[in-house]
C-alpha positions as CSV (number, residue, x, y, z in Angstrom):
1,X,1.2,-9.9,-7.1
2,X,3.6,-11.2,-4.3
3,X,2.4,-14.3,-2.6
4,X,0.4,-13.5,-0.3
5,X,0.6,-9.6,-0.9
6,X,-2.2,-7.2,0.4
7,X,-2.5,-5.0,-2.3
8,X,-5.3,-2.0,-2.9
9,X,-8.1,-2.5,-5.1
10,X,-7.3,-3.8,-8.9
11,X,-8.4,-0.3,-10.0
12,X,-5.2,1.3,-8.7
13,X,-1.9,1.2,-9.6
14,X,0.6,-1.1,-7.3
15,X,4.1,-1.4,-8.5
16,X,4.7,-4.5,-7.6
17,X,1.2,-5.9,-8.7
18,X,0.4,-3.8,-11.0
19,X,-3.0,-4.2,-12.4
20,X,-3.7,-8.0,-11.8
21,X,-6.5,-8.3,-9.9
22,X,-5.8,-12.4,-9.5
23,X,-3.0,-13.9,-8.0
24,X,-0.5,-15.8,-10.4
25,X,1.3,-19.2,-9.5
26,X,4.4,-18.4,-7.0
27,X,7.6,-18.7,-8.8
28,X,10.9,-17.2,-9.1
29,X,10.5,-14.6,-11.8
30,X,11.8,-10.6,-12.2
31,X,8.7,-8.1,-12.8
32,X,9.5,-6.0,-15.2
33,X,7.7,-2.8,-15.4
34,X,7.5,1.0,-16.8
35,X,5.2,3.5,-18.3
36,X,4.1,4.3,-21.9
37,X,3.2,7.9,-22.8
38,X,-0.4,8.5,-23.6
39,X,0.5,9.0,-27.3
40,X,2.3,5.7,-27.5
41,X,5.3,6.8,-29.2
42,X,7.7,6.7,-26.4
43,X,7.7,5.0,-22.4
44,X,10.1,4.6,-19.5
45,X,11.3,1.3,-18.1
46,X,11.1,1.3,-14.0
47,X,13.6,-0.4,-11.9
48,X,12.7,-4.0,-12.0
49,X,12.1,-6.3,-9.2
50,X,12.7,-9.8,-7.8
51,X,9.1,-11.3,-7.0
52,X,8.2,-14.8,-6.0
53,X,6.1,-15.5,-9.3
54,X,5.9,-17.8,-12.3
55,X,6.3,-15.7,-15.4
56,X,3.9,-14.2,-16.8
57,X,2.2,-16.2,-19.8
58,X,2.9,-14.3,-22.6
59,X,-0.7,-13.2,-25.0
60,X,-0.7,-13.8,-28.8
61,X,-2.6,-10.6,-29.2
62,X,-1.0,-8.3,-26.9
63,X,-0.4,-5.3,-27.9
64,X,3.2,-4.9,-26.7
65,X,6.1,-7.1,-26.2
66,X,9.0,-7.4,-23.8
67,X,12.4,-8.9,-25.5
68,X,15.3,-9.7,-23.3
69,X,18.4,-10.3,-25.6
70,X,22.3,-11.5,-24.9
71,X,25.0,-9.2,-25.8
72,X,25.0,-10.1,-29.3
73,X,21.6,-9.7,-29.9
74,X,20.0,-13.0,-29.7
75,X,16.7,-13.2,-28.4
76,X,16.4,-15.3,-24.8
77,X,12.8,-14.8,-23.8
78,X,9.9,-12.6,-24.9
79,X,6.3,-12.5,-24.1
80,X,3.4,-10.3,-25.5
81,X,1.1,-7.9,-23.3
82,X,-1.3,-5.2,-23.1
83,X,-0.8,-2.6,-20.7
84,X,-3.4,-1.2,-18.6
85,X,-4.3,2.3,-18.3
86,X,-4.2,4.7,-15.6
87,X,-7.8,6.0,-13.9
88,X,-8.8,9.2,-16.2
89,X,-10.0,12.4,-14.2
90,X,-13.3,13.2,-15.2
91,X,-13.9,16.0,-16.8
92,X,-16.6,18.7,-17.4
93,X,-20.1,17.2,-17.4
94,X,-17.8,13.6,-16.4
95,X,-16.4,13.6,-19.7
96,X,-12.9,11.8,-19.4
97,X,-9.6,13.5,-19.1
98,X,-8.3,12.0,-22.8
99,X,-5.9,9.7,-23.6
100,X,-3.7,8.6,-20.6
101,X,-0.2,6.9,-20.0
102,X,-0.3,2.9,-19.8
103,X,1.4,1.1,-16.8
104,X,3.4,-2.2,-17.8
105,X,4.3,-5.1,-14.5
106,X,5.0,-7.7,-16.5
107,X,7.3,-11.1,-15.1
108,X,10.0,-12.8,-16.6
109,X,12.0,-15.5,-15.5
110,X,14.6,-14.5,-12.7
111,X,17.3,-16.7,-14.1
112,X,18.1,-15.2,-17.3
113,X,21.9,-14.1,-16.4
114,X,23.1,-13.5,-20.1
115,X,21.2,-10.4,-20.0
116,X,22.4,-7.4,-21.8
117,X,19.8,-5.5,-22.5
118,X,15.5,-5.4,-22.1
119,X,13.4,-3.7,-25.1
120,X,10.0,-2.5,-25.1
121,X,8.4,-3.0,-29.0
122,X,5.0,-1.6,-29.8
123,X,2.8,-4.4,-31.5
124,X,4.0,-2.8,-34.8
125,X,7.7,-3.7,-34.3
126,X,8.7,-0.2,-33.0
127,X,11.1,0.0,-30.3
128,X,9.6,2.3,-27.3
129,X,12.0,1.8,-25.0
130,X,15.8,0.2,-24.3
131,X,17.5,-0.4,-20.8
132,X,20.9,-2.0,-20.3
133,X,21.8,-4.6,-17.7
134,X,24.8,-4.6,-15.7
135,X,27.2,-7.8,-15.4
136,X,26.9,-7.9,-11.3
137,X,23.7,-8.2,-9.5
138,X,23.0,-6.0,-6.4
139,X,23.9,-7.4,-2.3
140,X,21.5,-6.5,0.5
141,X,20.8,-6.6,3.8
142,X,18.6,-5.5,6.2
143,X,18.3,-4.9,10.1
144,X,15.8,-5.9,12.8
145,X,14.4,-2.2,13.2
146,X,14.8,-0.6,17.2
147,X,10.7,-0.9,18.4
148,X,11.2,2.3,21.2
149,X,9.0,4.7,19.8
150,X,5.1,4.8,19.5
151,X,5.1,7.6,17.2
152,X,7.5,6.0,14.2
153,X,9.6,3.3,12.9
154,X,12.8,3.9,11.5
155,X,13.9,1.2,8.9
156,X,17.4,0.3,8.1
157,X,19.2,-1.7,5.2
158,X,22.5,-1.7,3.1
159,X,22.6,-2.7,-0.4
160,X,25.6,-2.1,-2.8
161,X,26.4,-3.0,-6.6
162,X,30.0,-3.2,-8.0
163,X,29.2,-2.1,-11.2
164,X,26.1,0.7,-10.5
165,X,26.5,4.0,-9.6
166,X,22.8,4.0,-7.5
167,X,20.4,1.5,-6.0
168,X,16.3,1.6,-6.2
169,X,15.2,0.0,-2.7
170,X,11.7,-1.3,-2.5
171,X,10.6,-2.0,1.5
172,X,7.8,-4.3,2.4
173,X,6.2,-5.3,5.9
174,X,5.0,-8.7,6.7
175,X,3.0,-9.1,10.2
176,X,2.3,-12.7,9.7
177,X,5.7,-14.4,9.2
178,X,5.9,-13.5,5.7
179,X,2.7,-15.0,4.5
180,X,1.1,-11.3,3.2
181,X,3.1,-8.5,2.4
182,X,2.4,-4.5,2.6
183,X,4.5,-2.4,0.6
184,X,5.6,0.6,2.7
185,X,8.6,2.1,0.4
186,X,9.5,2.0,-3.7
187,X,12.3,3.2,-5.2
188,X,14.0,4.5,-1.8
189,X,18.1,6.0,-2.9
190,X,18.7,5.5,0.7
191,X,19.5,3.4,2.9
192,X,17.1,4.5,5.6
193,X,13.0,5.6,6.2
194,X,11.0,6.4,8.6
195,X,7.3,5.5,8.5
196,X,4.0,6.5,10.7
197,X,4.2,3.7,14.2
198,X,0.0,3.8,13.2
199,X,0.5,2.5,9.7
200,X,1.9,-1.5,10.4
201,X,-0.3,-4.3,12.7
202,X,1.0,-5.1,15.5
203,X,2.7,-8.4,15.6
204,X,4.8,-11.1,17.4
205,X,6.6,-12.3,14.3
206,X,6.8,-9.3,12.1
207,X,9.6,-9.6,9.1
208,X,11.0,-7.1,6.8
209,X,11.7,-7.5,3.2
210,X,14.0,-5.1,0.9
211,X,14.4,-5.5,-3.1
212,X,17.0,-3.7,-4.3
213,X,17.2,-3.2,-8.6
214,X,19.9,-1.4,-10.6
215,X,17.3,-1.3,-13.1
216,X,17.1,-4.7,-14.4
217,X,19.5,-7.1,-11.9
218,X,17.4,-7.1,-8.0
219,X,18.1,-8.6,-5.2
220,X,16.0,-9.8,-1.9
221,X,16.6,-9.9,1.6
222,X,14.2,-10.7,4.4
223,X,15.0,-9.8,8.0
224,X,15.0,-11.7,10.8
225,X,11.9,-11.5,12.7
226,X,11.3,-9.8,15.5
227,X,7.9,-7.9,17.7
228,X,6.1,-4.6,17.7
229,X,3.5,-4.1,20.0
230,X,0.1,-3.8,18.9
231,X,-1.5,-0.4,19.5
232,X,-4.4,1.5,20.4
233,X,-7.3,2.3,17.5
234,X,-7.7,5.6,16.7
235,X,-11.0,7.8,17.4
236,X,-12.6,11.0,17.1
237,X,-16.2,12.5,16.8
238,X,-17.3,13.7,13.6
239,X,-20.9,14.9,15.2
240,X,-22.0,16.7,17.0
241,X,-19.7,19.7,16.8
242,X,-18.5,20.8,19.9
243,X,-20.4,23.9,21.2
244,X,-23.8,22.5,19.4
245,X,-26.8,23.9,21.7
246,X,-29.7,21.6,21.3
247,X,-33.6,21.9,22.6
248,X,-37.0,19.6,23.1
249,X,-37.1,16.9,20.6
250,X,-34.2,18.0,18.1
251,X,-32.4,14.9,16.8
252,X,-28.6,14.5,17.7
253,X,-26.5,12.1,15.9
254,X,-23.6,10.9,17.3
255,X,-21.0,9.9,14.9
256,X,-17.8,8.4,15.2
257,X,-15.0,7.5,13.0
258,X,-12.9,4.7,14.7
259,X,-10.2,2.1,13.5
260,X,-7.9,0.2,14.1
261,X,-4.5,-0.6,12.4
262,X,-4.8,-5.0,12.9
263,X,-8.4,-5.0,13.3
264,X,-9.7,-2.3,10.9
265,X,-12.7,-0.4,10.4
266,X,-15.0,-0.4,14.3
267,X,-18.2,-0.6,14.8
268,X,-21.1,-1.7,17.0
269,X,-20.2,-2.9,20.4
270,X,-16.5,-1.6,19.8
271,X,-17.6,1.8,20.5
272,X,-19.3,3.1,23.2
273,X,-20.8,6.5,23.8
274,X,-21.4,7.9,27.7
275,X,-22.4,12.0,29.1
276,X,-20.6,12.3,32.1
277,X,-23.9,13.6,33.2
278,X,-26.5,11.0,32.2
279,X,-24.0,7.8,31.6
280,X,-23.7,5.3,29.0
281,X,-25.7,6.3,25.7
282,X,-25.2,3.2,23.6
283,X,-23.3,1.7,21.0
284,X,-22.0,2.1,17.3
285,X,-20.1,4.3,15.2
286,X,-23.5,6.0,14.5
287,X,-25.9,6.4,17.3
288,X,-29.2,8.6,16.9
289,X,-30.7,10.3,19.9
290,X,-33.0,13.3,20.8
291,X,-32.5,16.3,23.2
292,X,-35.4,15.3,25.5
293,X,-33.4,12.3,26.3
294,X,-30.8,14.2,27.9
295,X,-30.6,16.1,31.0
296,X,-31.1,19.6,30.8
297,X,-27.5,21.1,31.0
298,X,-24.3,20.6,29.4
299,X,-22.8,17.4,28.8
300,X,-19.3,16.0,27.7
301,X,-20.1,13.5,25.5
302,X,-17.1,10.4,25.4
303,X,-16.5,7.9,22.7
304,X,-14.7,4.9,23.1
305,X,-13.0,2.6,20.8
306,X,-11.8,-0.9,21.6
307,X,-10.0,-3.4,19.7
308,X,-9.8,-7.2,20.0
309,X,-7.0,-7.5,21.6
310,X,-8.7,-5.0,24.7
311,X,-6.9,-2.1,23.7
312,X,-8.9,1.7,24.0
313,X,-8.9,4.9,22.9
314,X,-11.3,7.8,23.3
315,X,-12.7,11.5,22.5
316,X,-14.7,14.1,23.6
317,X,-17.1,16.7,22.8
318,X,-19.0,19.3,24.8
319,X,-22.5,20.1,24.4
320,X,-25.5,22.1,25.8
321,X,-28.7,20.8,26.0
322,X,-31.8,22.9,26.9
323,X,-35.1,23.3,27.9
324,X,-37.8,24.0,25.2
């Protein structure tokens, strides 16, 4: 994975991590990567992408094998693999779905430049796939984004290639200085995109990074860094519903679902329950009561979430409560 990178769990597919669930030794290397159908007769190369990784060791009995060859043919690096496989839908009574396509992220070093062309070869010698490299590898650039709205964040960047006709842009956000990265875009055409304001940390020295591949050449740029403010969690009530009448000793839950974009999931003291009729309830994203504890009446029930940095949010629900 990219150093550093904050990637989902090793059961998913990431493009740029693929299915390595341990981080390899930071390098300068090109990740390679594609899909093989579920028959294993044929598979499709991705466009590749510069990482900052050693290359991947290659495995004596791997299944597959990567060979990156000059124009005339000769051989300048190889390594052996075995792909892994996508998550299989279960089926009636949980059987599995069948076969299913294998997903290849495999890196190989970055400095290869008498590349003319990458093949794919099954452990049998067949050739599955062939892509073609271009002489000229691609420019790019991108912009400190404008940090006006609340709502989203438009993302800007150039890149260009003398000698291919389109680009595949991969975006990642960093809000620590580059340390961890969070992939937010892969294989953008444009030169533009616009993502949810809720979905990146706040941060004082936040950085974009762009990889732009014309299939097998990529290039990286990193931006400048610059600040977005850190915002407010997000909350709602998941229970009671609103309108819910309730008597003597029936049990209310309240249950909240609250997070926060740089501090996550919140809990405990981070949320607060209060009636604007009998005051503060207590604490916790779940918080039992009973009707008798209530006054007799109805009551707007508030949640509030705060995060560390003192930031809050809240919701509300109306209820009845009455007498037995």
């Amino acid at each position: 994975m990219l150093a550093g990178f904050v990637s989902a769990a090793p059961a998913h597919w990431n493009p740029i991590s693929g299915w390595a669930a341990a981080p390899r030794p930071v390098g300068s290397g090109l990740t390679l990567r594609g899909i093989i159908a579920a028959d294993g007769a044929s598979a499709q190369f991705k466009p590749a992408l510069a990482v900052d990784l050693a290359p991947t060791p290659s495995d004596p009995d791997g299944t597959h094998e990567l060979v990156l060859q000059d124009a005339a043919g000769v051989v300048l690096h190889s390594v052996r693999f075995t792909p892994g496989h996508q998550d299989a839908d279960a089926g009636p009574g949980g059987a599995g779905a069948g076969p299913q396509a294998s997903l290849f992220n495999v890196v190989v070093p970055a400095d290869l430049t008498g590349v003319a062309r990458v093949q794919l070869r099954a452990a049998d010698g067949r050739t599955l796939a062939t892509t073609t490299a271009t002489t000229a590898a691609p420019t790019v650039s991108v912009d400190v984004p404008a940090t006006g709205s609340t709502e989203r964040l438009t993302i800007s960047w150039s890149s260009r290639d003398a000698d291919a006709a389109s680009l595949a842009n991969t975006v990642l956000y960093s809000a620590d200085g580059g340390t961890s990265w969070q992939v937010i875009g892969v294989d953008l055409t444009g030169s533009s995109m616009s993502v949810p304001r809720w979905s990146l940390p706040g941060s004082t020295h936040a950085q974009l990074k762009v990889i732009a591949s014309d299939g097998v050449r990529s290039t990286t740029a990193v931006s400048e860094t610059f600040s977005l403010p850190d915002l407010a969690p997000m909350v709602s009530v998941s229970a009671p519903g609103a309108g819910k009448v309730f008597t003597g000793e029936q049990a209310i839950v309240f249950i909240a679902q609250a997070h926060d974009v740089e501090d996550g999931h919140l809990d405990d003291t981070a949320v607060q329950w209060s009636s604007d009729r009998d005051g503060l309830l207590g604490t916790g994203a779940w918080l039992p009561w009973n009707a008798d504890q209530l006054s007799e009446g109805e009551h707007v029930i508030t949640v509030t979430a705060r995060d560390s940095a003192g930031h809050t949010s809240t919701a509300t629900v109306r209820i009845r409560v009455v007498s037995a």
